[in-house]
PyMOL Python script that loads the backbone (N, CA, C, O; Angstrom):
from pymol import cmd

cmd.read_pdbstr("""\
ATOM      1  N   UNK A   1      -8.597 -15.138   0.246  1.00  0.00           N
ATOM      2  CA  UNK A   1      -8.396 -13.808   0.782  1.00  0.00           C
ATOM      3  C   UNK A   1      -7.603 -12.987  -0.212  1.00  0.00           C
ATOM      4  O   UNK A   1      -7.006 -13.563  -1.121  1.00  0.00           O
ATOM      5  N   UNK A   2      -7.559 -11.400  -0.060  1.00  0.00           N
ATOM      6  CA  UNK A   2      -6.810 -10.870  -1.197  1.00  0.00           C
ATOM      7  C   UNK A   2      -6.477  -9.869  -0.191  1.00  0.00           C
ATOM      8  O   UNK A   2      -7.260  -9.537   0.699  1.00  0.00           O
ATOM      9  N   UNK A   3      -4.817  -9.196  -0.408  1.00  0.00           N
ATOM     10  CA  UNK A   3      -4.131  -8.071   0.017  1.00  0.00           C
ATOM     11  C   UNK A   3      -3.695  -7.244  -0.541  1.00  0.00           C
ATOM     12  O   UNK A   3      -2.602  -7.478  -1.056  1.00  0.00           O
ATOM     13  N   UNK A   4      -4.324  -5.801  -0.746  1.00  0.00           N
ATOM     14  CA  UNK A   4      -3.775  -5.200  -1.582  1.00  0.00           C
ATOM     15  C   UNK A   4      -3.470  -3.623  -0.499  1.00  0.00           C
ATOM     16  O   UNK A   4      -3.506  -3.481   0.723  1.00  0.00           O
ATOM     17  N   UNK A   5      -3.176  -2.633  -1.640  1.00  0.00           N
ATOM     18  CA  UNK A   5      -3.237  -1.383  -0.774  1.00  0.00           C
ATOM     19  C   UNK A   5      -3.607  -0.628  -1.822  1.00  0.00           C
ATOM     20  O   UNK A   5      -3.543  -0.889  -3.023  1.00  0.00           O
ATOM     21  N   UNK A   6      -4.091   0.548  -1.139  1.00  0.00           N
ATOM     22  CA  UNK A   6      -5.108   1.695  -1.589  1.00  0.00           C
ATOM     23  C   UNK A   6      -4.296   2.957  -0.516  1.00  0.00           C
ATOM     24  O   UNK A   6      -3.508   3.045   0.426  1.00  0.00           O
ATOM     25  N   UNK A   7      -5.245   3.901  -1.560  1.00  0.00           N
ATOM     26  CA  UNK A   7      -5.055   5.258  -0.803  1.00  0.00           C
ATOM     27  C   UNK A   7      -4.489   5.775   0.215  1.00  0.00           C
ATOM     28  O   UNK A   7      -3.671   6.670   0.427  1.00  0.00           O
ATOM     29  N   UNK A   8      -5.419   4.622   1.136  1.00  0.00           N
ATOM     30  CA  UNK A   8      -5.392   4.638   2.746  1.00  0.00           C
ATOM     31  C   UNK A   8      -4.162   3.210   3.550  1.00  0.00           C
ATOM     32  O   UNK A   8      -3.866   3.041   4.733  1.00  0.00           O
ATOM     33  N   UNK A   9      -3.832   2.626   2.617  1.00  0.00           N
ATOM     34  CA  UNK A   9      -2.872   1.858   3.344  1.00  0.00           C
ATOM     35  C   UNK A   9      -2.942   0.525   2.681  1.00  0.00           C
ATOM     36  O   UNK A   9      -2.934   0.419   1.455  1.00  0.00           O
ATOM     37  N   UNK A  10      -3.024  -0.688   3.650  1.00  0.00           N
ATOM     38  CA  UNK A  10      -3.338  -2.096   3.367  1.00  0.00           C
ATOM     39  C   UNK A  10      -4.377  -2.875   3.064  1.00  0.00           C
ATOM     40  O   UNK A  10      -4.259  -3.736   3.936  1.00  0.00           O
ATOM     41  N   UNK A  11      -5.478  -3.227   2.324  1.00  0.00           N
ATOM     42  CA  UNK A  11      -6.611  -4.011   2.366  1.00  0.00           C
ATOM     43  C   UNK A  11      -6.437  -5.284   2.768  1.00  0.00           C
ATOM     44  O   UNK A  11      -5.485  -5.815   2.195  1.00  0.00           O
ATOM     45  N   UNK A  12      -7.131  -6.134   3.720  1.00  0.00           N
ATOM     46  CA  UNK A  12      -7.406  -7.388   3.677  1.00  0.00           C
ATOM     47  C   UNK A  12      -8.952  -7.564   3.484  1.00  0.00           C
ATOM     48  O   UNK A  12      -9.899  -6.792   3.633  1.00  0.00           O
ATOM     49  N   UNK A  13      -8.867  -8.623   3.170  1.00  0.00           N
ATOM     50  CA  UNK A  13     -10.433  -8.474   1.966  1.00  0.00           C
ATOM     51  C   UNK A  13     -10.691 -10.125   2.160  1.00  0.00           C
ATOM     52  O   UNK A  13     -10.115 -10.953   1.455  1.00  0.00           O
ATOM     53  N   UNK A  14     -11.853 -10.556   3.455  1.00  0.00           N
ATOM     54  CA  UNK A  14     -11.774 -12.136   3.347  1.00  0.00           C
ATOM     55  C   UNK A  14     -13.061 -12.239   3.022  1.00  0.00           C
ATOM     56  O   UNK A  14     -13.810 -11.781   3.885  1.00  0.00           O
ATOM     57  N   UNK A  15     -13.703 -12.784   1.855  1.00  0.00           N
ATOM     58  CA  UNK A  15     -14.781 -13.162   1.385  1.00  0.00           C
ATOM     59  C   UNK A  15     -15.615 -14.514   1.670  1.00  0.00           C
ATOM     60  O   UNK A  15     -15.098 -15.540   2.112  1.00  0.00           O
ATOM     61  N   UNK A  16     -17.081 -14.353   1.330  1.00  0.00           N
ATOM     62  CA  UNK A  16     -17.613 -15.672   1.718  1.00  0.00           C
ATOM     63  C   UNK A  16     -17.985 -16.131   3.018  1.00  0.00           C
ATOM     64  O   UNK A  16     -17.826 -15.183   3.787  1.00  0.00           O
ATOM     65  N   UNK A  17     -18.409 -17.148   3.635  1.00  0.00           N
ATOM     66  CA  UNK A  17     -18.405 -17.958   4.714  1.00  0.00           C
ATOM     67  C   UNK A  17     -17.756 -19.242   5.166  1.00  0.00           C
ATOM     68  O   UNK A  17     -17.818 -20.252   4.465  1.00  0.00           O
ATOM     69  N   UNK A  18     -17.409 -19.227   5.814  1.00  0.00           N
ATOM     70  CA  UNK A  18     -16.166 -20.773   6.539  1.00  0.00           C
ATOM     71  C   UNK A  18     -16.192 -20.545   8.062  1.00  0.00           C
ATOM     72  O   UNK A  18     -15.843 -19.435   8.465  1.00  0.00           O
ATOM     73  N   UNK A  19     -16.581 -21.509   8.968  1.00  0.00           N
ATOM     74  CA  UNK A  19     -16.399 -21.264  10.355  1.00  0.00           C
ATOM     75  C   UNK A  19     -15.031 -21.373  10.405  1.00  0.00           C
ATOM     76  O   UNK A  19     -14.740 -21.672  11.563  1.00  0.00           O
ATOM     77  N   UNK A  20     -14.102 -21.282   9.760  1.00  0.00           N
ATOM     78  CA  UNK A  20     -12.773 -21.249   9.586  1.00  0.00           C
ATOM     79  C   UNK A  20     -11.772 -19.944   9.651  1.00  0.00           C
ATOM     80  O   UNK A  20     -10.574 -20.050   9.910  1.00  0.00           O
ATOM     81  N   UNK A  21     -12.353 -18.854   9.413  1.00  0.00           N
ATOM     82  CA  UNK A  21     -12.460 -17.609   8.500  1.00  0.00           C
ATOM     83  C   UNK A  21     -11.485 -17.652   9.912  1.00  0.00           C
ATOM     84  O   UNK A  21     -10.330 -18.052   9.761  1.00  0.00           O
ATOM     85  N   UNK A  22     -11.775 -17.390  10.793  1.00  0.00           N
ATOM     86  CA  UNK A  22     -11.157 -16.583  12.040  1.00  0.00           C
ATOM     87  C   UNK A  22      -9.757 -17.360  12.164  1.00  0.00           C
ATOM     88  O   UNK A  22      -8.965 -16.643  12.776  1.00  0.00           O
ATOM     89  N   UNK A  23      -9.110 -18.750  11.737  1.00  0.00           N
ATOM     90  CA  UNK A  23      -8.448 -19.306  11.606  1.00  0.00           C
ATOM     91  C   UNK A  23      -7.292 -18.786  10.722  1.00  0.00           C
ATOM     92  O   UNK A  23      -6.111 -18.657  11.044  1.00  0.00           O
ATOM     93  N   UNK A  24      -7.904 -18.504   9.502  1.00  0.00           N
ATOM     94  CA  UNK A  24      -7.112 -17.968   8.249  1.00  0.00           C
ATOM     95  C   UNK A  24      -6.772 -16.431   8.370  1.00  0.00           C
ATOM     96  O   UNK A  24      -5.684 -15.938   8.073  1.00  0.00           O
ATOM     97  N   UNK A  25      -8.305 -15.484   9.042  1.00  0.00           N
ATOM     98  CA  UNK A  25      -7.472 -14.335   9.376  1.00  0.00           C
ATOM     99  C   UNK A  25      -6.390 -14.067  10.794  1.00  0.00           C
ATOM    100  O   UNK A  25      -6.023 -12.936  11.115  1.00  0.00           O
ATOM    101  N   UNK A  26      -6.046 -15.132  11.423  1.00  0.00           N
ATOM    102  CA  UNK A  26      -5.236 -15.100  12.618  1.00  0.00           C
ATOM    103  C   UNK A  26      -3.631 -15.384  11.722  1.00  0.00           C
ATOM    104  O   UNK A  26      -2.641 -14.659  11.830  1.00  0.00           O
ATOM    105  N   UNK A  27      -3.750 -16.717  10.795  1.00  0.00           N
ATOM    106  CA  UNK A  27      -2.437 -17.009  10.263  1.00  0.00           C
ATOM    107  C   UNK A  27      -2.292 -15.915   9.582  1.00  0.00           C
ATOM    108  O   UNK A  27      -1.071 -15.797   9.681  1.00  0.00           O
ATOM    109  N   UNK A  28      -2.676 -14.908   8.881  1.00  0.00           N
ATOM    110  CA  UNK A  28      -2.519 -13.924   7.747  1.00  0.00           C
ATOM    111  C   UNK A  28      -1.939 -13.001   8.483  1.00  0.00           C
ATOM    112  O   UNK A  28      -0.784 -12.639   8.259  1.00  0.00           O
ATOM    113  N   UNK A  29      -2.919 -12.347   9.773  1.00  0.00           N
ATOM    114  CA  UNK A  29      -2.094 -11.118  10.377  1.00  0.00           C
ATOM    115  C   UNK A  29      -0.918 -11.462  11.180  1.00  0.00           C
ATOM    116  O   UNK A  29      -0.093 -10.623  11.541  1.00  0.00           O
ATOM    117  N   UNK A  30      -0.825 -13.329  11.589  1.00  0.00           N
ATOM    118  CA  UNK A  30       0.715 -13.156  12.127  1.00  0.00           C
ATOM    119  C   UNK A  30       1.637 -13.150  11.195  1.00  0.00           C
ATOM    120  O   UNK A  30       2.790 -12.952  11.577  1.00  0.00           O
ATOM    121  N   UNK A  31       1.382 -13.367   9.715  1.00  0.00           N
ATOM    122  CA  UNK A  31       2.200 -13.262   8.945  1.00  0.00           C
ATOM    123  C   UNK A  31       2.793 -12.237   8.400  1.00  0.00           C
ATOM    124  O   UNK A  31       3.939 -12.101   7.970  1.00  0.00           O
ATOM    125  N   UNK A  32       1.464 -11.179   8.489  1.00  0.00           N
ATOM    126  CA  UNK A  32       1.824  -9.495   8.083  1.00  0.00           C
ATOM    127  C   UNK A  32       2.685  -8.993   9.579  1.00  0.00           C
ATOM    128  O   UNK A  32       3.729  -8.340   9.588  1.00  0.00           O
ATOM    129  N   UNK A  33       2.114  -9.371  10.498  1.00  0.00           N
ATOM    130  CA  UNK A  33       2.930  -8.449  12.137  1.00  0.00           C
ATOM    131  C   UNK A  33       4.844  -9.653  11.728  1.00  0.00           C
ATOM    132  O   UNK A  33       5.831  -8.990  12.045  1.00  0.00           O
ATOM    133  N   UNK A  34       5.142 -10.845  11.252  1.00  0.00           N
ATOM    134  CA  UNK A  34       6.327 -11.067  11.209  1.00  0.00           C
ATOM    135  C   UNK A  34       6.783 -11.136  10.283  1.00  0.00           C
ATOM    136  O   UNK A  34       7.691 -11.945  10.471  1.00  0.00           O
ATOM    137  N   UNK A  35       6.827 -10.667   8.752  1.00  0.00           N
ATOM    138  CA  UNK A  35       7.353 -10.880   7.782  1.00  0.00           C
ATOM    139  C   UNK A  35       8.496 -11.300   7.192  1.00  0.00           C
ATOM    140  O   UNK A  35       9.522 -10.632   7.319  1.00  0.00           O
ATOM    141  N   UNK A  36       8.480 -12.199   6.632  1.00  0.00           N
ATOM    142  CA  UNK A  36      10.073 -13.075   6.275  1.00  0.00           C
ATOM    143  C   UNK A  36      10.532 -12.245   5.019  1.00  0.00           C
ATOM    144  O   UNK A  36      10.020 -12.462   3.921  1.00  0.00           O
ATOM    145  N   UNK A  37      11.376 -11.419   5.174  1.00  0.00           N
ATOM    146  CA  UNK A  37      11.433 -10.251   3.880  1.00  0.00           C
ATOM    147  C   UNK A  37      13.132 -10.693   3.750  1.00  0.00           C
ATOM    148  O   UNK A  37      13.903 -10.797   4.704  1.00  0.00           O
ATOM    149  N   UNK A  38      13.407 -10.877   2.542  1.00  0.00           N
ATOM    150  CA  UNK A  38      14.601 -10.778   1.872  1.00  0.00           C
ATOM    151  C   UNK A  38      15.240  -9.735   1.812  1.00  0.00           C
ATOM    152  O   UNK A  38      14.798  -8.953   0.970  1.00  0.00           O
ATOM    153  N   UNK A  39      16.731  -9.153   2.759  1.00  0.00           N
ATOM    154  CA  UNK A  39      16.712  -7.815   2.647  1.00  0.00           C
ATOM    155  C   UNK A  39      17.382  -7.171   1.071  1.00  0.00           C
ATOM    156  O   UNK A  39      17.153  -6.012   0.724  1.00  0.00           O
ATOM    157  N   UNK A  40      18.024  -7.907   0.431  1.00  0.00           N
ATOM    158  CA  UNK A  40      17.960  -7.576  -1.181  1.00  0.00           C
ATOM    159  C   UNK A  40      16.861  -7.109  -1.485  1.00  0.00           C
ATOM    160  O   UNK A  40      16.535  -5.922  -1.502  1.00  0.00           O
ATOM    161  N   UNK A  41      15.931  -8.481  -1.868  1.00  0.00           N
ATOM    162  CA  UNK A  41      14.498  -7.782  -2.613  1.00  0.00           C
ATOM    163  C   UNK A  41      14.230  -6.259  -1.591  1.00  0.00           C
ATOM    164  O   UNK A  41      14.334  -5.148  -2.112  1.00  0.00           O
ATOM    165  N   UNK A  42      13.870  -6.444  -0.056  1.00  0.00           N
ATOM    166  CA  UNK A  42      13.320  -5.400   0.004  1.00  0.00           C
ATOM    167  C   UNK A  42      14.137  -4.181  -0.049  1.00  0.00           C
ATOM    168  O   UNK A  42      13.543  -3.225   0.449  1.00  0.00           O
ATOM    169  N   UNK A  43      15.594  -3.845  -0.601  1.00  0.00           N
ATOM    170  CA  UNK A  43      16.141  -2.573  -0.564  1.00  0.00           C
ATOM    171  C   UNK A  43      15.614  -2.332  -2.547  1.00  0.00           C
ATOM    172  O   UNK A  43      15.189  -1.257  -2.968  1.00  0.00           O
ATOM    173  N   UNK A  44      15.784  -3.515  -3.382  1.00  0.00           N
ATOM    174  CA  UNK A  44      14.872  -3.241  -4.453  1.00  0.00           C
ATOM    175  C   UNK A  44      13.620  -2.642  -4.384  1.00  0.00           C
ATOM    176  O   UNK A  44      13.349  -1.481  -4.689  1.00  0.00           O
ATOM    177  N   UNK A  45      12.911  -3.458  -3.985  1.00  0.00           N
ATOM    178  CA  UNK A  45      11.741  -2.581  -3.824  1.00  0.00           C
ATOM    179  C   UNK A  45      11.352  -1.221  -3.291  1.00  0.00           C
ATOM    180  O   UNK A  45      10.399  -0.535  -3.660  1.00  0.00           O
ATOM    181  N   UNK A  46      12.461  -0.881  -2.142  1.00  0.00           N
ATOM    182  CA  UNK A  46      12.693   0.236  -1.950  1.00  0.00           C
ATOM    183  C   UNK A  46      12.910   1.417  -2.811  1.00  0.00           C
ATOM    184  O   UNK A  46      12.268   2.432  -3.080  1.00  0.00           O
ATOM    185  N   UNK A  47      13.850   1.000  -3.085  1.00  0.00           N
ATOM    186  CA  UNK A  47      14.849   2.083  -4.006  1.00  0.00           C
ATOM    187  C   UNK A  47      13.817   2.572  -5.428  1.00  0.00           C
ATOM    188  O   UNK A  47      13.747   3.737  -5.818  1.00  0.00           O
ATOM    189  N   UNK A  48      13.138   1.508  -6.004  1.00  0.00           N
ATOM    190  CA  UNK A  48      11.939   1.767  -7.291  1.00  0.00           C
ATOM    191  C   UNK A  48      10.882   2.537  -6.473  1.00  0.00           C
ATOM    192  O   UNK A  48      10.105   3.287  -7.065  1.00  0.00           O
ATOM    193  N   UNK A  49      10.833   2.408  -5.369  1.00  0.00           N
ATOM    194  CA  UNK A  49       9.574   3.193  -5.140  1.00  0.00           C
ATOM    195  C   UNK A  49       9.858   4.753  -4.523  1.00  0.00           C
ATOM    196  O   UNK A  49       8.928   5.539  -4.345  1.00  0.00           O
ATOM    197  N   UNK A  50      11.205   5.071  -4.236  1.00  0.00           N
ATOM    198  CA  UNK A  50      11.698   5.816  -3.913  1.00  0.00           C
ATOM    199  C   UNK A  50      12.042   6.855  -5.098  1.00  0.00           C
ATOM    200  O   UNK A  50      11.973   8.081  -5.185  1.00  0.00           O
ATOM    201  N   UNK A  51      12.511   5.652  -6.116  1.00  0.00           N
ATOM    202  CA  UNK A  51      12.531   6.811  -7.327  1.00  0.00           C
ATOM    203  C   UNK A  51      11.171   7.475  -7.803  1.00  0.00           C
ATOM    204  O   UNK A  51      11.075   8.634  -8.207  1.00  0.00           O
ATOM    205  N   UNK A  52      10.212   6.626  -7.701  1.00  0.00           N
ATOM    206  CA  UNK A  52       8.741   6.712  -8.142  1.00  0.00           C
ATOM    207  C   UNK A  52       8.142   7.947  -7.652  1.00  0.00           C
ATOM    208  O   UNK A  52       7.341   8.670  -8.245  1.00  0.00           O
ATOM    209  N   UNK A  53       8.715   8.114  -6.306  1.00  0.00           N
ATOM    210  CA  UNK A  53       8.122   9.320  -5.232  1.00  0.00           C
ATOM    211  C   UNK A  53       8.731  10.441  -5.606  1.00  0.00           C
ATOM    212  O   UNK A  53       8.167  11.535  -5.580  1.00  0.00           O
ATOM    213  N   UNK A  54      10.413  10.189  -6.134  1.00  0.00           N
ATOM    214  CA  UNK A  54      10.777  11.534  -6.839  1.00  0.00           C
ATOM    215  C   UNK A  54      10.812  12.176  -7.701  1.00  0.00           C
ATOM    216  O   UNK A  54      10.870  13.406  -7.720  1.00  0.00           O
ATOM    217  N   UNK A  55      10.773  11.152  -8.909  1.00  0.00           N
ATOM    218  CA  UNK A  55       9.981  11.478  -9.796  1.00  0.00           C
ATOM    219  C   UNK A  55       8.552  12.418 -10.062  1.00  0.00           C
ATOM    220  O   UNK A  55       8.426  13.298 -10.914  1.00  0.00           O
ATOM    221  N   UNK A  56       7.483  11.939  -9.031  1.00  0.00           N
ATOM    222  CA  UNK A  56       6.626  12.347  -9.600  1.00  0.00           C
ATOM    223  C   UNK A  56       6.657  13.652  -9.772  1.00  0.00           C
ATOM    224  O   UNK A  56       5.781  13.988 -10.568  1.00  0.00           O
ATOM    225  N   UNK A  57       7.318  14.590  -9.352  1.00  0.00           N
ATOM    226  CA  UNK A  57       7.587  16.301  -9.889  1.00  0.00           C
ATOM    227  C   UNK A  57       7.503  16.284 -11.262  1.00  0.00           C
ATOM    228  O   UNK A  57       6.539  16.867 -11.756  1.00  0.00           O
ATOM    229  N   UNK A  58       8.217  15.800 -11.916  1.00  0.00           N
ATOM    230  CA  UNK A  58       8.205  15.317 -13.323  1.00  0.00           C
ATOM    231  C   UNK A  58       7.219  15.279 -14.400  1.00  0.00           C
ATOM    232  O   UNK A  58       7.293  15.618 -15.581  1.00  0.00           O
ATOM    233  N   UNK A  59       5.905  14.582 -13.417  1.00  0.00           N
ATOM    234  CA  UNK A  59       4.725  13.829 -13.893  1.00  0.00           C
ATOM    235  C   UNK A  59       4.046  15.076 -15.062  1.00  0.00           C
ATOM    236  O   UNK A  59       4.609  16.155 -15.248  1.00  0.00           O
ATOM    237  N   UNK A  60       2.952  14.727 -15.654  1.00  0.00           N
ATOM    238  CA  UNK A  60       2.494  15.401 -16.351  1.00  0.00           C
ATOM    239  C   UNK A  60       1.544  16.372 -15.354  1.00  0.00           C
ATOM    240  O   UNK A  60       1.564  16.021 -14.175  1.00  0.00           O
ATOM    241  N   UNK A  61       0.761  17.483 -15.654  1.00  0.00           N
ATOM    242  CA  UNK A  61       0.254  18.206 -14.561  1.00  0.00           C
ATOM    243  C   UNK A  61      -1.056  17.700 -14.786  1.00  0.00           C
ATOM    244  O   UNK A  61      -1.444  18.060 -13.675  1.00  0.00           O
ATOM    245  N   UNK A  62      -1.978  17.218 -15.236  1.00  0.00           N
ATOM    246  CA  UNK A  62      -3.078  16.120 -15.031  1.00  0.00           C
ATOM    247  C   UNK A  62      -2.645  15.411 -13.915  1.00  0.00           C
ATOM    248  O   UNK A  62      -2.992  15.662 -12.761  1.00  0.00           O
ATOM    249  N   UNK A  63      -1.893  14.531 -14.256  1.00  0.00           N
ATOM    250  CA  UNK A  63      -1.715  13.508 -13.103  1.00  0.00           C
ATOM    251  C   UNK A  63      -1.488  13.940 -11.488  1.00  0.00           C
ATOM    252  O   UNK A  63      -1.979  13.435 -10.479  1.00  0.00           O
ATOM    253  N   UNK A  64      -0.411  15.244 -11.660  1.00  0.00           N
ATOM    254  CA  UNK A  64      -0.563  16.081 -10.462  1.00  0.00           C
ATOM    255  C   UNK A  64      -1.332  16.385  -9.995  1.00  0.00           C
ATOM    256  O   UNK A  64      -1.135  16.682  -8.817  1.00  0.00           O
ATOM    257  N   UNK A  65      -2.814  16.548 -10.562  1.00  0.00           N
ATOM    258  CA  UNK A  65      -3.993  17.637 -10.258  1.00  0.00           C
ATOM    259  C   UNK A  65      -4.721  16.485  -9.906  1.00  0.00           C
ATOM    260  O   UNK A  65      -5.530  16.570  -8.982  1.00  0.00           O
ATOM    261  N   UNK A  66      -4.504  15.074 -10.694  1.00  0.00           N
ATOM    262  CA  UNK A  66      -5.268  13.897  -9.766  1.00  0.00           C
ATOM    263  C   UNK A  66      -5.698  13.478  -8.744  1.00  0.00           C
ATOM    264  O   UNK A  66      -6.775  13.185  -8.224  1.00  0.00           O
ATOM    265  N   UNK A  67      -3.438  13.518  -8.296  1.00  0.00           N
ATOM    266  CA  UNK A  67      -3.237  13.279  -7.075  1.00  0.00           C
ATOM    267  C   UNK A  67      -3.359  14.386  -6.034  1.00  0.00           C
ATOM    268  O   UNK A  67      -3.365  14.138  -4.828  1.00  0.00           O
ATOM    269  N   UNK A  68      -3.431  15.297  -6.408  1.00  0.00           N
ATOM    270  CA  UNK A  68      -3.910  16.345  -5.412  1.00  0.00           C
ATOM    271  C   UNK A  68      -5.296  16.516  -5.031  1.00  0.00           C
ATOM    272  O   UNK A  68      -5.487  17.154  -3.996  1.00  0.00           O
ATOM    273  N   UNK A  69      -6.209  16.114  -5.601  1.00  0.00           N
ATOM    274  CA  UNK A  69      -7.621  15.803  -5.654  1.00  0.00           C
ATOM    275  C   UNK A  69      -7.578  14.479  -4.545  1.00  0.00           C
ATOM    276  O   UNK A  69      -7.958  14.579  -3.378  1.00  0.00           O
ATOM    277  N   UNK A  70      -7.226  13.663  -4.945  1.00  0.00           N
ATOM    278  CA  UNK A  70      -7.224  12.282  -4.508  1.00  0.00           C
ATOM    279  C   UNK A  70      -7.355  12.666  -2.638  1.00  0.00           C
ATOM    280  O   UNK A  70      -8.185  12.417  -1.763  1.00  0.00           O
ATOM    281  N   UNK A  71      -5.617  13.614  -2.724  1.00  0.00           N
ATOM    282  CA  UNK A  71      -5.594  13.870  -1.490  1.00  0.00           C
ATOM    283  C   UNK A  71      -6.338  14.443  -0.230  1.00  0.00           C
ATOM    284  O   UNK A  71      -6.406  14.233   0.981  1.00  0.00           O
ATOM    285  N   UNK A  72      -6.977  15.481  -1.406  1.00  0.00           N
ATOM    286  CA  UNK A  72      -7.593  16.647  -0.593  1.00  0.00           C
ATOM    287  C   UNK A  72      -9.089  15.492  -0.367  1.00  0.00           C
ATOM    288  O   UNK A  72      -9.739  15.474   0.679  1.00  0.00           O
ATOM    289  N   UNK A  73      -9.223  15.111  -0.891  1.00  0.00           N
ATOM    290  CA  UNK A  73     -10.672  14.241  -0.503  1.00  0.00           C
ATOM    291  C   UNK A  73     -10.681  13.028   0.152  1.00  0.00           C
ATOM    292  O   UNK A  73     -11.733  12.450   0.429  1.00  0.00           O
ATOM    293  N   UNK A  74      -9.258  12.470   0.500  1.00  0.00           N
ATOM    294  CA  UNK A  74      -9.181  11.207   1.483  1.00  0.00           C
ATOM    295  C   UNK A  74      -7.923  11.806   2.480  1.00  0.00           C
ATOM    296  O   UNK A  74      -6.698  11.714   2.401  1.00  0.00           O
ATOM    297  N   UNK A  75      -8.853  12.474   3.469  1.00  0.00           N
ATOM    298  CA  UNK A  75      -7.868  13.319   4.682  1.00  0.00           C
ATOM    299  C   UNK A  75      -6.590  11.807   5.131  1.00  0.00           C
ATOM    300  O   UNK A  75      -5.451  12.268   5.194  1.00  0.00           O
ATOM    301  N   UNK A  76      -6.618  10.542   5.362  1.00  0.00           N
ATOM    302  CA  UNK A  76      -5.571  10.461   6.057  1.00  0.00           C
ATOM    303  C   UNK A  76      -4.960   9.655   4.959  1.00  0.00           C
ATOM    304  O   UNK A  76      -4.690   8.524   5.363  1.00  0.00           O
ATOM    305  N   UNK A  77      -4.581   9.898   3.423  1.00  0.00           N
ATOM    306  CA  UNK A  77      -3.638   9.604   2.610  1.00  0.00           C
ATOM    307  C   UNK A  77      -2.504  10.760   2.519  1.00  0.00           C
ATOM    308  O   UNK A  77      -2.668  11.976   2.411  1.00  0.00           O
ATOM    309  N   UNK A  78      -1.276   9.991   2.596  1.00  0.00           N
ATOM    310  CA  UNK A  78      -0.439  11.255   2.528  1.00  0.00           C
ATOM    311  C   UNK A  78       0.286  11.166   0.922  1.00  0.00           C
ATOM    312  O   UNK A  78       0.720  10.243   0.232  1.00  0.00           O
ATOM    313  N   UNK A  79       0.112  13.094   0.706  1.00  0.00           N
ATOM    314  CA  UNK A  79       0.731  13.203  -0.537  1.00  0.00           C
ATOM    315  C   UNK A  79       2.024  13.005  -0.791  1.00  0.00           C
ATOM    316  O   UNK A  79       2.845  13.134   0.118  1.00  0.00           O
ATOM    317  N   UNK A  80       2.467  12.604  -2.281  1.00  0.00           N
ATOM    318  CA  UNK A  80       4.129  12.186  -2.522  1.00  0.00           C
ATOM    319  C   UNK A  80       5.490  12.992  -1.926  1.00  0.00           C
ATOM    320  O   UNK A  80       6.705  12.808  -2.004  1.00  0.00           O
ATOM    321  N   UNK A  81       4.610  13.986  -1.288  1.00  0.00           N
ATOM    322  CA  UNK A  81       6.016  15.126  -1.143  1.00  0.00           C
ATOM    323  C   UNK A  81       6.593  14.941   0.440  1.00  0.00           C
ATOM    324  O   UNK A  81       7.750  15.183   0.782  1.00  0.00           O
ATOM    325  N   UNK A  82       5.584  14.488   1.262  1.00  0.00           N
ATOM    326  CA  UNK A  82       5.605  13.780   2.809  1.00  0.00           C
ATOM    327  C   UNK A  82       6.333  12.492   2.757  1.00  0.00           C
ATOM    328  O   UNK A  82       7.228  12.367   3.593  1.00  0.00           O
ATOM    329  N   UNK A  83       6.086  11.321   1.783  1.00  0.00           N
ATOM    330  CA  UNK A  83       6.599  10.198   2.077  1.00  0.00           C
ATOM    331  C   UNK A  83       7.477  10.559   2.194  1.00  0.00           C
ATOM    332  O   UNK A  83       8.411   9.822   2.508  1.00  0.00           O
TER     333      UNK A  83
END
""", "prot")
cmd.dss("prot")
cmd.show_as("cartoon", "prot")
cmd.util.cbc("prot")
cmd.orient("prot")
């Protein structure tokens, strides 16, 4: 299985066949609904992505005009200035 995120949020992505499948996606989403999160790491991870969001004013205006594109064409992604 692979978890990533996009635009729109979280991907889970389970490939292939296994009469199992329903097994592995039950352990996965109780693992995402209880997460064992380190609250160190996660105020790290916080804080970098927080700068990331304020930053982007900064960004070059390409990249602005990207993400404003990006936005305007996937209605329920929200732009950096909302997070």
């Amino acid at each position: 299985y692979g978890l990533s995120v996009d635009g729109t949020g979280l991907v889970l992505d389970i490939r292939g066949y296994d009469d199992r499948q329903t097994v592995l996606l039950d352990r996965v989403l109780a693992r995402l609904r209880d997460p064992a999160l380190d609250p160190a790491r996660f105020n790290v991870v916080k804080d970098r992505l927080t700068r990331l969001w304020n930053n982007f004013r900064e960004e070059r205006p390409f990249t602005q005009t990207a993400s404003a594109v990006s936005y305007l064409m996937l209605s329920d992604q929200w732009p950096p200035e909302l997070l």
